[in-house]
C-alpha positions in Angstrom: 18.0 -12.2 -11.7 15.2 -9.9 -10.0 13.7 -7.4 -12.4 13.1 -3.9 -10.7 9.5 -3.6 -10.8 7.4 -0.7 -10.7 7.8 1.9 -8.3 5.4 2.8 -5.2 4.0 5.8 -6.6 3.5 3.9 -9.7 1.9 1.3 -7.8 -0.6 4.1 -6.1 -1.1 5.5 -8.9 -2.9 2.0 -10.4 -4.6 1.4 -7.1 -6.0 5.1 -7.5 -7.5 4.1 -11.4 -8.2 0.3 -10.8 -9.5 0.2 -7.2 -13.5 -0.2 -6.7 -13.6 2.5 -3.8 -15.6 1.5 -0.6 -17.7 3.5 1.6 -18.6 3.5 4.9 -21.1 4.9 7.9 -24.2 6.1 7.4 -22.9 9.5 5.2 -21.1 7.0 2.8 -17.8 8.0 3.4 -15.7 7.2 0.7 -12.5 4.6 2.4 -9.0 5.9 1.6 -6.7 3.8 -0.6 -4.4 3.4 2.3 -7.8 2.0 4.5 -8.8 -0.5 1.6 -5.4 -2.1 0.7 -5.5 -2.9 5.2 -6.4 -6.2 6.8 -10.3 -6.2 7.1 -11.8 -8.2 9.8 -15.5 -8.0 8.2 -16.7 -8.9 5.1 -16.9 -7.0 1.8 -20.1 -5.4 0.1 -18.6 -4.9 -3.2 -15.8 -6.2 -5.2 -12.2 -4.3 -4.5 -11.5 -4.2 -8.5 -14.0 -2.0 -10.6 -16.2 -5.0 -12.5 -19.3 -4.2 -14.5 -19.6 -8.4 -14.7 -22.6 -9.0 -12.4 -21.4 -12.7 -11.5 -18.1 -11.3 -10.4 -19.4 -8.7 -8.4 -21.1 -11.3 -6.4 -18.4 -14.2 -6.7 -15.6 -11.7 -5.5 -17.2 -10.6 -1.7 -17.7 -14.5 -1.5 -14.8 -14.8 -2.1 -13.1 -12.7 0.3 -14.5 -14.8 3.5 -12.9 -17.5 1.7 -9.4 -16.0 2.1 -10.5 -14.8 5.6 -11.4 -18.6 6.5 -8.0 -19.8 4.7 -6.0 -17.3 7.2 -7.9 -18.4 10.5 -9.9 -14.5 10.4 -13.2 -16.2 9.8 -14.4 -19.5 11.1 -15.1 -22.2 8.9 -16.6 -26.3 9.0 -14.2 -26.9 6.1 -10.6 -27.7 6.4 -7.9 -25.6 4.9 -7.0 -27.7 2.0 -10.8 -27.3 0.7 -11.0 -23.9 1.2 -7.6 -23.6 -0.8 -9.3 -25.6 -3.4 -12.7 -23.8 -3.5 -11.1 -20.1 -3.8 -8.7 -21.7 -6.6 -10.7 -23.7 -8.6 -13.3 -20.5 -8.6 -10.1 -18.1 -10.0 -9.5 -20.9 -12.6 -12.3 -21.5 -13.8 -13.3 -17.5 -14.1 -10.4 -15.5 -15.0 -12.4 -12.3 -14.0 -11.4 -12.8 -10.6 -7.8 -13.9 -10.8 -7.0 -10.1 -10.0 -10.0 -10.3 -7.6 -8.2 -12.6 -5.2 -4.8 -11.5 -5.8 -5.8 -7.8 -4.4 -7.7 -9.3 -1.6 -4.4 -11.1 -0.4 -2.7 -7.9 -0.7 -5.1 -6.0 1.7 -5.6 -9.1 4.3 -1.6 -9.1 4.5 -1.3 -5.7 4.8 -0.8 -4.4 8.6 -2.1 -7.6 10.0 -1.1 -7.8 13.3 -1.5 -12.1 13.5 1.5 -13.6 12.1 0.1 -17.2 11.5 -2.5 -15.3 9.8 0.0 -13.2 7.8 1.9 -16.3 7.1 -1.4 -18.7 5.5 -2.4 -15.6 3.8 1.1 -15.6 1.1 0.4 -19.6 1.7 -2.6 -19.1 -0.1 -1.0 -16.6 -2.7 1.6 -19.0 -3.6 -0.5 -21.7 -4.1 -2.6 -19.5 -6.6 0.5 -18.8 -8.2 0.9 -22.4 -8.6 -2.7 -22.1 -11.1 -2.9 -19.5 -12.2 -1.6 -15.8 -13.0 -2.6 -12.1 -12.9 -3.7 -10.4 -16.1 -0.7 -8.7 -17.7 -1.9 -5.0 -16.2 -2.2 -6.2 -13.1 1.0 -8.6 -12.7 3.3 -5.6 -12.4 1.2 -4.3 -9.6 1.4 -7.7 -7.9 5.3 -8.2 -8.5 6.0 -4.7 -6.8 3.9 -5.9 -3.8 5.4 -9.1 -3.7 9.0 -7.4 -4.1 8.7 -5.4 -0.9 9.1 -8.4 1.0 12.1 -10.0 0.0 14.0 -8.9 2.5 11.2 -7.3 5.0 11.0 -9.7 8.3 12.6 -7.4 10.6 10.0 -4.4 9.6 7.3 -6.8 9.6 8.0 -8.0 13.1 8.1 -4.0 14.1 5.0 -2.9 12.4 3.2 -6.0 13.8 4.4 -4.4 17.2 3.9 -0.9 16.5 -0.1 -2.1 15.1 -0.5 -3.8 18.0 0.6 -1.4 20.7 -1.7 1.5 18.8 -4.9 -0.8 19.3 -3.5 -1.6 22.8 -4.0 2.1 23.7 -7.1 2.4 21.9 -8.9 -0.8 23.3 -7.9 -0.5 27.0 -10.8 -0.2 28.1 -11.1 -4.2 27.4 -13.4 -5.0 24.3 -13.2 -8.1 22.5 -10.1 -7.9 20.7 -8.5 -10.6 17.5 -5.8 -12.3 19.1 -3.0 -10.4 18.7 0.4 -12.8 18.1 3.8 -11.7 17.1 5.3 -14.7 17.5 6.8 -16.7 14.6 4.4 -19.6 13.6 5.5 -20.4 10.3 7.9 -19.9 7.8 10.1 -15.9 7.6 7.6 -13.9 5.0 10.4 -13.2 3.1 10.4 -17.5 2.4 7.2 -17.1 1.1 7.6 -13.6 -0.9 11.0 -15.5 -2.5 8.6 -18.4 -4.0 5.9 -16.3 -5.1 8.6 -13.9 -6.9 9.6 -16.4 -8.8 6.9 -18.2 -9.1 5.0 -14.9 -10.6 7.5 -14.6 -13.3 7.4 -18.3 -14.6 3.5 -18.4 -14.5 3.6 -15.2 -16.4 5.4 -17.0 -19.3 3.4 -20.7 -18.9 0.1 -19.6 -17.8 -0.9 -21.8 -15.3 -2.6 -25.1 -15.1 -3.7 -25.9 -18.3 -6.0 -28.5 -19.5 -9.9 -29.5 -18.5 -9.7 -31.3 -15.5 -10.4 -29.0 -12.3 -8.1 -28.7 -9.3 -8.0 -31.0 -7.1 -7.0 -31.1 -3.1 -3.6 -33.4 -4.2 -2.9 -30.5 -6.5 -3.4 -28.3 -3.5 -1.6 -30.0 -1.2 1.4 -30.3 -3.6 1.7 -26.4 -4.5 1.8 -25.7 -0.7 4.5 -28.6 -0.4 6.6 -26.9 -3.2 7.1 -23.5 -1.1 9.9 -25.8 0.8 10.3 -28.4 -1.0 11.4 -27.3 -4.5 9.6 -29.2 -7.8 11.5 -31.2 -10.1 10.1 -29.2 -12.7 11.3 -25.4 -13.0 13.9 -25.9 -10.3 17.7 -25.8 -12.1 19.9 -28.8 -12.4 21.6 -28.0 -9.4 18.3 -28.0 -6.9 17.0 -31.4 -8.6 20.7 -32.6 -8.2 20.7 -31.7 -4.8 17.1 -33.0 -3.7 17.3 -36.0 -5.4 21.1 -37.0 -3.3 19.4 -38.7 -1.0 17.2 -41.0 -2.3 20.0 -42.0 -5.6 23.2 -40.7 -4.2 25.2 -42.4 -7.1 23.3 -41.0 -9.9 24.9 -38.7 -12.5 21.8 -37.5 -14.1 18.2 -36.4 -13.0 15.9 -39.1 -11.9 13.5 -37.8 -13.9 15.2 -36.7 -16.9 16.4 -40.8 -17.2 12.7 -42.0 -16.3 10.6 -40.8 -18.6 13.4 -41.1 -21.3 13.0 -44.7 -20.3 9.3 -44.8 -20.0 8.5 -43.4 -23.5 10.8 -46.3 -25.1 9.0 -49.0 -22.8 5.6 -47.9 -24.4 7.3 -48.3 -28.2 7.7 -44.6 -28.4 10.4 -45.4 -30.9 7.9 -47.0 -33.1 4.6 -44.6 -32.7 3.9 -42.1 -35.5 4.4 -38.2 -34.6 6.3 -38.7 -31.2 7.1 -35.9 -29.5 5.2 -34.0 -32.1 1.3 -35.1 -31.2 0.8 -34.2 -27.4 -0.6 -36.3 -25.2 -3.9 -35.9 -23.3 -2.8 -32.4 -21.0 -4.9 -34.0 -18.1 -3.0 -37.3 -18.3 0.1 -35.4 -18.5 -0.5 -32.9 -16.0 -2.1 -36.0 -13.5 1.3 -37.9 -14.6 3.9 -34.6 -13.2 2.1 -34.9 -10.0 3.0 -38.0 -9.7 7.0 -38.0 -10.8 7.0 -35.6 -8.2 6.8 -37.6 -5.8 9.4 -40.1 -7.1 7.1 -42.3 -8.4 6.2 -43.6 -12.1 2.8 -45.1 -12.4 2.2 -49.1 -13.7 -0.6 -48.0 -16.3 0.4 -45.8 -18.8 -0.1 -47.1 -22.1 0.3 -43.9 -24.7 4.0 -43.4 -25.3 3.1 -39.5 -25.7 2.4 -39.0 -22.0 5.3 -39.1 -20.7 6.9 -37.6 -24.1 5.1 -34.4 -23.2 5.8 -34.7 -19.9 9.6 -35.0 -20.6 9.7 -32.2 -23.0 7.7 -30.0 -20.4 10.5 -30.4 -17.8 13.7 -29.7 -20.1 11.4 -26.6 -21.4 10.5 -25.9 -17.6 14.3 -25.9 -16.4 15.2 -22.2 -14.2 17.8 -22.3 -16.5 18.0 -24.1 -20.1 20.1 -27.1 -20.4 22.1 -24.9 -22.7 22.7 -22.1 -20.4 22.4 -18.6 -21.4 25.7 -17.7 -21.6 26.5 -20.4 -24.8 23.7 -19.0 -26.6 25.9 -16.9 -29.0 27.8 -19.5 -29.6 25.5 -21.9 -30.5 23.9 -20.0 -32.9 27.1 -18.6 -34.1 28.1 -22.1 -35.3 24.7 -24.0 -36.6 26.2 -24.8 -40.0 29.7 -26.0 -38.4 29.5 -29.4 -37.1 33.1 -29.7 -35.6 32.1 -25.8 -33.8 29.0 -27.5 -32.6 30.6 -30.4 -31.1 33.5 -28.5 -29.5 30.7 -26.4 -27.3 29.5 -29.3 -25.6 32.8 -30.0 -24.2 32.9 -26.2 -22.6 29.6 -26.9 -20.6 29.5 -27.1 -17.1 29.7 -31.4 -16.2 26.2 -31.4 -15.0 24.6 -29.5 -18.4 27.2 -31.6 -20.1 25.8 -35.0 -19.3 22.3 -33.8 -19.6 22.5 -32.4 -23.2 24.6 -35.8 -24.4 21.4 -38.1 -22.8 19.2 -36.1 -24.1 20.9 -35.9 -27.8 21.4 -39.9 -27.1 18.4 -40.7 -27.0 17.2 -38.4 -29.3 19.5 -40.7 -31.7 17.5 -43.6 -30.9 14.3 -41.6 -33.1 16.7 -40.9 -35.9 17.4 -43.8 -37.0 16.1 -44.7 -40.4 14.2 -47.8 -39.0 12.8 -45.8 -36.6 11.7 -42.9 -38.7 9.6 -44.9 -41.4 7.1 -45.8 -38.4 7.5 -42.5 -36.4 7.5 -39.8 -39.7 9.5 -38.0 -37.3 13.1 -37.5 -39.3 16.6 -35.6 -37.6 14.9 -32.4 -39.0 11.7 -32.9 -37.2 13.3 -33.8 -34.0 15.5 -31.1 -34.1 12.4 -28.5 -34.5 10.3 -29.8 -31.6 13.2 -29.9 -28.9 15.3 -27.1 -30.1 12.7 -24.8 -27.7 13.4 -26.8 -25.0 17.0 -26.6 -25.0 18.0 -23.0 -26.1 16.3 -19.8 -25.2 16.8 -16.6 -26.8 16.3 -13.6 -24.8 15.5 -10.9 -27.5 11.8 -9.8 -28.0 12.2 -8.4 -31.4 9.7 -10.8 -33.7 12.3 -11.1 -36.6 15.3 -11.8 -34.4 13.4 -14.7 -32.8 12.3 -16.1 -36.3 15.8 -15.9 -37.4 17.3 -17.9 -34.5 14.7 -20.2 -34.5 16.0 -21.6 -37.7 19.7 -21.5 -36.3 18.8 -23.3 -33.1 17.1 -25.9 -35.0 20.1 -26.5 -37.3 22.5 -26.6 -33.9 20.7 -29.4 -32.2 20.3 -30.8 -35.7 24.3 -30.9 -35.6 24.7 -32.2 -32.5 21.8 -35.7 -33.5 23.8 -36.1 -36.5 27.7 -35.4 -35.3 27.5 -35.6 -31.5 29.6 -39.2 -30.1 27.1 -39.8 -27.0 28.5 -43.8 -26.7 29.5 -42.8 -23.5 26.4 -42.1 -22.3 25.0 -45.9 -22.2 24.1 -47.3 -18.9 25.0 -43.9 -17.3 22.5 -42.8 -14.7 
């Protein structure tokens, strides 16, 4: 469900505090807001956000013939993928200028009148998105931008033409002019604004790319591949289903969901002290999602906690939770009943159905008592470290969260103890 962010006066009314104004000519004429938030074909003197970090100040108007070389404005001896990869890793690894290049890609796809150009430039917003997010002031600013496009191809196509036959008028006396192109090369804008949107609001909540390891140009190359092909982490059941038809067309439950189940009993998961309770390495994991990805489960992974993480990552990263919203109350309505627990399984939708008994089948597996004296991870302890990934409460009142938090851990707690998942062997 879309939020209904902030309005456009709102929006010019943080542009008018936040924006570092530029000047111009030889009197210094201050720029209007209207004229610094437009595609630029030069290059920038000073930073577009007011900074007093010297570093950033200098970092940020490199930066901007970055995102002019990204969209084609600026020519460049390094390929696309490694200018995406130079502007991002800069972003992540100084989160002074996260804002930085997320207003730059606001101004350099404002009234440009080159689509392709249009078009690489919310490429190369997407991808950022994929990294990293906006500080909290500025991410309502960003989602109002990003909002206006939704549903904006047909306006875009006009003001493209409407730009272009203005400087038409005013160049006809033939100077060197961009090369104007209205033509669709590329995906619909609103494609890309769709992704970003909700890509904006997930990165909000996880924070990005986590861990030590910089980007790198297969990390790059699989963000920009996620704008049409969706991930198998934070997609819903439905998309994975869907994508994953193809390649096992008789399989009842995620490909990935039944892998990494697998791959963390190959590696004696069952018998390793603290499983799912000690993470493993976040670069490990993070090199290991890249991977599952694209279908495929590496030959050399030896710590049992990799893909333990990485398997509670994706039930935690699920559009929707495996519970869904709408069983919520009921769940937590009936933590201490383990007949009421058991009986809202069985009203699931099939697909969350299946997913929740594997999941609480396997979880089995870990509570048994032979398992437990090696792992020192009991039905209790299980319980708390997946109940988070299963069940989401919506409320943001601290005390209402703490409370549930305790009733969603006795629910699932239920469901390891009482739940029959027999069924569930050999399905995939």
């Amino acid at each position: 469900t879309l939020r209904k962010p902030i309005s456009q006066s709102s929006m010019a009314d943080w542009a008018s505090k936040n924006l570092n104004m530029h000047t111009q000519g030889i009197f210094r004429r201050r720029i209007s807001i209207s004229n610094m938030l437009s595609w630029n074909g030069g290059s920038i003197k000073k930073p577009m956000l007011i900074t007093s970090n010297r570093t950033i100040k200098k970092e940020a108007c490199e930066m901007f013939k970055l995102v002019q070389s990204y969209m084609g404005d600026r020519q460049t001896r390094m390929d696309r993928n490694h200018v995406a990869l130079v502007t991002v890793t800069k972003c992540w690894s100084m989160q002074g200028l996260r804002d930085e290049l997320y207003i730059q890609l606001i101004r350099q796809t404002t009234d440009n009148t080159c689509y392709r150009s249009l078009a690489w430039g919310w490429e190369l917003m997407a991808i950022s998105l994929a990294f990293f997010s906006p500080s909290p002031k500025f991410q309502s600013y960003l989602e109002g931008y990003i909002y206006r496009h939704l549903d904006s191809d047909e306006n875009i196509a006009q003001r493209i033409k409407e730009l272009v036959d203005l400087k038409t008028k005013k160049n006809s006396k033939s100077r060197k002019k961009r090369k104007q192109n209205t033509e669709d090369e590329g995906l619909p804008i609103s494609t890309y604004a769709k992704y970003c949107y909700r890509k904006l609001q997930k990165v909000a909540v996880t924070g990005g790319k986590k861990g030590l390891r910089k980007p790198t140009v297969e990390e790059i190359t699989h963000a920009r591949n996620a704008i049409l092909t969706p991930s198998l982490f934070g997609s819903s059941l439905e998309e994975i289903m869907l994508r994953q038809h193809d390649m096992y067309p008789g399989n009842k439950l995620p490909w990935v969901q039944t892998q990494l189940s697998q791959q963390v009993l190959a590696l004696g998961g069952e018998q390793t002290e603290g499983i799912f309770r000690i993470p493993g390495d976040i670069d490990e994991v993070n090199a290991l999602k890249l991977q599952v990805d694209q279908w495929r489960i590496p030959s050399g992974l030896s710590d049992p906690n990799i893909p333990a993480s990485l398997l509670k990552l994706w039930y935690r990263e699920l559009e929707e939770p495996v519970i869904p919203q709408q069983f919520y109350k009921e769940c937590i309505s009936n933590y201490e009943n383990p007949d009421a627990a058991v009986a809202v399984v069985q009203l699931l939708p099939e697909l969350n159905r299946l997913v929740l008994c594997y999941l609480i089948h396997f979880l089995q597996i870990f509570a048994q008592p032979s398992n437990v004296g090696r792992t020192k991870m009991d039905v209790n302890n299980l319980a708390m470290v997946m109940a988070p990934n299963c069940l989401r409460c919506q409320s943001d009142d601290p005390r209402i969260i703490f409370e549930n938090t305790r009733k969603e851990m006795s629910f699932l707690r239920m469901l390891i103890v009482h739940l029959d998942t027999s069924f569930i062997k050999g399905l995939v």
